[in-house]
N, C-alpha and C positions, 0 to 999 in steps of 0.2 A: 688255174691261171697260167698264161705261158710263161716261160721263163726262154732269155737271152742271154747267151755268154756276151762277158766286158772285161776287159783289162784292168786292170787294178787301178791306170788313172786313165782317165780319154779327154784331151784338151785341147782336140780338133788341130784343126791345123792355122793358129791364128798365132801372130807372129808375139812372144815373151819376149817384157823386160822391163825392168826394176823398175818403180813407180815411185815417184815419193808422195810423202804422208798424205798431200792433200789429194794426191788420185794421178796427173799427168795424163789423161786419158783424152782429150780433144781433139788429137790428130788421128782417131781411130778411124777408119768407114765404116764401122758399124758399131752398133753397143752390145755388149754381151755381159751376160750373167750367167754366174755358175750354179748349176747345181748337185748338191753335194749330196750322197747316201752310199747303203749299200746296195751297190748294181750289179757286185757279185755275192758268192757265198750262201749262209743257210736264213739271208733275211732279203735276199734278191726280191720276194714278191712286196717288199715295203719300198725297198730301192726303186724297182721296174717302176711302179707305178707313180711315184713321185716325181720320175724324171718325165714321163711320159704325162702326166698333168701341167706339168713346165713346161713342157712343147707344147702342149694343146693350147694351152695360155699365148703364149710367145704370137705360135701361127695365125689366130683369131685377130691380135693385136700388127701382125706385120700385113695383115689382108688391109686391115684399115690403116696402112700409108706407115704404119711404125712410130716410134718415138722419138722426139724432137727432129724429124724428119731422114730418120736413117731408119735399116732395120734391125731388126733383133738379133740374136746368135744365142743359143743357149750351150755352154762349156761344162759336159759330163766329169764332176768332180766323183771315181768309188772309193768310197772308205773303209770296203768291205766289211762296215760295223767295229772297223780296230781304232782305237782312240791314236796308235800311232800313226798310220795309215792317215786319221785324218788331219794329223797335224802335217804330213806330206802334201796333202791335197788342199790345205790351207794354203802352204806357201808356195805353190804354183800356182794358186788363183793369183794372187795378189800381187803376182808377179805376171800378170795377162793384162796386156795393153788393151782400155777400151772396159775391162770389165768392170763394173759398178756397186755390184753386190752379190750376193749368194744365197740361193734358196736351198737351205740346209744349217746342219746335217740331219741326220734323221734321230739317231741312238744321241740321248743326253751324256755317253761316257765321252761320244766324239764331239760334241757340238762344246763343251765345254772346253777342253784345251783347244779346239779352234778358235773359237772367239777371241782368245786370245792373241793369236797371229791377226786376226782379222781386224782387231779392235787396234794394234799397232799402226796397219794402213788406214787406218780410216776406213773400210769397208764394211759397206753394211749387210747384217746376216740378219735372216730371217730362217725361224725354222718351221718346218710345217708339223715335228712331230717331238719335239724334245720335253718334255714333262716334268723333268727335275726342278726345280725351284731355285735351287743354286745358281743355274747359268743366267738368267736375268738378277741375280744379288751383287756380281761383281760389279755392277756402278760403270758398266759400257756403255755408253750413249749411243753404240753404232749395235745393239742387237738384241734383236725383236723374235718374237713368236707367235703362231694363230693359236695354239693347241693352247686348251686349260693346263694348272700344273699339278703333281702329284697332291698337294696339301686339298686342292679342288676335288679332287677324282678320287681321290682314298677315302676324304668326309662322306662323298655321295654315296661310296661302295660300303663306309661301315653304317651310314646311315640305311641304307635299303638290308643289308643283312639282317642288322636287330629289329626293324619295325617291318620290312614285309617278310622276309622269311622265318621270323621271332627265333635268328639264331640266340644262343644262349653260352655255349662252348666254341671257339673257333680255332683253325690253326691255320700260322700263316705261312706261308712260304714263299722265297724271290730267288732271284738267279744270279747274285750278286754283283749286276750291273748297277748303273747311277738310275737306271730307269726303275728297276726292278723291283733293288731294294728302297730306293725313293718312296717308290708306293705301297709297298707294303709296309716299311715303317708309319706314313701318314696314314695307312689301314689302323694299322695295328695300335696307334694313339686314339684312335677318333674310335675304334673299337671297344677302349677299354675305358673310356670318356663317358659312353654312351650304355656301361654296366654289363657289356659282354667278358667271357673268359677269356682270352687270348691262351690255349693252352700250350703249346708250340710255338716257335718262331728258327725257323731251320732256311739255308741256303743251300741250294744245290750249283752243279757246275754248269752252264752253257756249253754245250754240244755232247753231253752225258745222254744217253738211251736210256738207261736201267735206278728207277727210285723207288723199284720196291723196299727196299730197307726202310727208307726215310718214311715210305708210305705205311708199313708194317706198325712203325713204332707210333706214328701219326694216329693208325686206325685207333691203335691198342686206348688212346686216350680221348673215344668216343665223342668226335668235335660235331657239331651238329652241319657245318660248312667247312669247307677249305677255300682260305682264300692264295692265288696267289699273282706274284707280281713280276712279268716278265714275258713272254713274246710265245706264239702259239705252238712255234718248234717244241718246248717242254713241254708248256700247257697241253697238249693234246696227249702227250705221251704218261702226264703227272695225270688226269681226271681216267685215262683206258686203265693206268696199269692198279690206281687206286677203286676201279670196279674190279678188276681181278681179284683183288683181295679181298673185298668184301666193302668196301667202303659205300652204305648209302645214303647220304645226306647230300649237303647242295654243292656246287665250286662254282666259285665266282673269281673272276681274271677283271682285267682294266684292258684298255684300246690298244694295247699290243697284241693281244689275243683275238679281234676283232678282223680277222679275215678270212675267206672262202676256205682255204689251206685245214685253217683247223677244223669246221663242219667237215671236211672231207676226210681227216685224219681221224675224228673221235668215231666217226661213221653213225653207228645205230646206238652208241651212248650218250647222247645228247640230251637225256634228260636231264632236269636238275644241272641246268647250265647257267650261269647268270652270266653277263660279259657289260660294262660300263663301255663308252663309246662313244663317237662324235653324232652331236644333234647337227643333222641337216634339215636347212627349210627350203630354200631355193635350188635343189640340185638335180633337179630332173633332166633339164637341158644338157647339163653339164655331163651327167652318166650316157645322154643317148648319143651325145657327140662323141663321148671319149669309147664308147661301144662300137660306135660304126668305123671309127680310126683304127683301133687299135685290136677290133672283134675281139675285147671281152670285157669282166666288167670291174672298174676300180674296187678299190677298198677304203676304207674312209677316209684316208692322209690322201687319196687323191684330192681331196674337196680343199685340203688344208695348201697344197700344193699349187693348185690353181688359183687360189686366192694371194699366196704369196707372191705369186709370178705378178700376178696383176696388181698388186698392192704396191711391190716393190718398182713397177716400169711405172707408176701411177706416182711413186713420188719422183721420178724421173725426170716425168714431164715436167710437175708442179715446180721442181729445182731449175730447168730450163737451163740444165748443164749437165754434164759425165763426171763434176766435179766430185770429187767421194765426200768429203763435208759437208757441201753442198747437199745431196742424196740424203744424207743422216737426218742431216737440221731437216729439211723436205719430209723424208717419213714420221718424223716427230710431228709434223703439221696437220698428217692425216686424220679426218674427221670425217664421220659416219660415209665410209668404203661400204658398199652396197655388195655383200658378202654372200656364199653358197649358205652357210649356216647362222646368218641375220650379220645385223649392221657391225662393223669392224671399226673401233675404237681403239689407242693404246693407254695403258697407265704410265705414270712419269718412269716405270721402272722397263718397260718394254714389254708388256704382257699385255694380255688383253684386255681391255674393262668388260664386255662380256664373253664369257667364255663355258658356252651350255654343255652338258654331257648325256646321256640319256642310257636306260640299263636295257638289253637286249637280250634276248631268249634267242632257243632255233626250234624252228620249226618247217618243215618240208626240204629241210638243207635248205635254209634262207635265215638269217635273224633279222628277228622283227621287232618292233620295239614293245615291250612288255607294258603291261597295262592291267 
């Protein structure tokens, strides 16, 4: 995938300033929404792609005349995956005349102390890729999510472990983000719920090379899978370095591992690979659009991306104001959005009411869905 240098924040050139709660945003010329990830750093190709689904969204909708009769503008918030970082980029948004809401952040470590700035203006956030459970529990009425949540995605992952791979011993491991270890802990319940051994339960660091230790001690207690939970930079480096040593049994990751990046980093060990992931049904148009744009090809938070974009200009319209309250109450109204990966629905808590996952293999350097 290509990758693009970005500043640590980009917020165009549209004129700041202070907003109060309920938005002040009517005298804009145009409407803009931020969006927020890492567009720099070692998770760029999750950033890139998100922001670049938000344009594609945006462009699509400003061809057909724009909303409530202006156009779009989409305001590149990078969080470069730092939780402080995106509490910087919380409060420049919200502090941008005109803007409405924010498609982001992407990392559950940042999208939670965002929400929190976010939830003060009245702005509403939607994230295309935040998984933790937590950030929809604090009781914000201004923020939403497409992605399933860890407690979703971990039952799925310890359920396919024990019944099709008839793990029996497992060991789990996370990267000690809110994402990471989120998922592996809702693994490593629903694992041992379900009569497997959980033999291990270890954290490594984010941006570490070298786990053979961790893997050495791992092998030594003969798990039949590893599972773990955290983003493809480890994952690719945790599944090569634990065949060095002899590790043969299965590894299974969740949809943070679920990009082009790692097939091309684990290369020719991609056996015995299991990866949980976003169920798309309608996304064919959407890939060959965002192919021919962008000459290459998303990764599945694009799908979630582009849905958000249009989710959130779609309660827009239905509010028939810039008002941020307004906007809120309006996406709370949202009923069956005709979505890449089926019908889009929220729960009173901001989640999805459906929210499918599906487990993937590689095969030809492509994952395909296992069956």
């Amino acid at each position: 995938m290509k990758r693009r240098a970005a500043g640590s924040l980009v917020l165009g050139s549209v004129m700041l300033s202070v907003t109060g709660c309920s938005g002040g945003t009517t005298g804009a010329s145009k409407i803009y929404i931020g969006v927020a990830g890492p567009i720099s750093g070692p998770q760029t190709v999750f950033g890139e792609v998100v922001l670049n689904a938000a344009q594609l969204a945006v462009a699509e909708i400003n061809a057909k005349g724009g909303v409530l009769g202006k156009q779009v503008e989409v305001i590149p918030g990078d969080d470069q995956g730092d939780p402080r970082q995106a509490a910087t980029v919380a409060q420049k948004m919200i502090s941008t005349d005109g803007l409405v809401g924010v498609v982001g952040h992407f990392n559950s470590g940042c999208s939670i102390p965002a929400s929190k700035i976010y939830n003060l203006s009245n702005v509403t956030m939607i994230s295309p890729g935040s998984t933790n459970p937590k950030l929809t529990e604090q009781g914000f009425t201004n923020v939403f999510r497409l992605v399933g949540t860890d407690n979703q995605q971990g039952s799925l992952d310890a359920q396919f472990a024990i019944k099709e791979l008839k793990a029996k011993t497992i060991a789990v491991m996370h990267d000690k983000t809110a994402y990471g270890q989120g998922l592996a802990e809702s693994f490593q319940k629903s694992a041992l719920a379900g009569g497997a051994k959980v033999a291990s339960f270890d954290g490594i660091a984010q941006g570490d090379k070298d786990f053979r230790s961790v893997l050495t001690k791992i092998n030594g207690l003969k798990p039949d899978t590893i599972f773990f939970g955290g983003v493809f930079t480890e994952a690719a480096l945790i599944i090569s370095q634990a065949r060095e040593i002899g590790f043969t049994g299965s590894f299974m990751s969740g949809d943070g591992t679920q990009d082009q990046s790692f097939i091309e980093a684990v290369g020719t060990k991609s056996d015995k690979i299991y990866l949980s992931g976003v169920k798309t049904i309608n996304s064919a148009k959407f890939i060959s659009d965002y192919q021919a744009k962008y000459k290459t090809t998303p990764n599945a938070f694009g799908t979630y991306s582009y849905d958000a974009t249009r989710v959130l200009l779609a309660a827009v319209a239905k509010a028939g104001s810039t008002d941020r309250v307004a906007v809120t109450k309006a996406m709370r109204e949202i009923k069956d959005f005709p979505g890449l990966g089926g019908t889009i629905n929220f729960n009173p808590q901001g989640d999805p009411v459906t929210a499918p996952f599906d487990i993937y293999i590689i095969r030809d350097k492509k994952f395909i869905l296992y069956t």
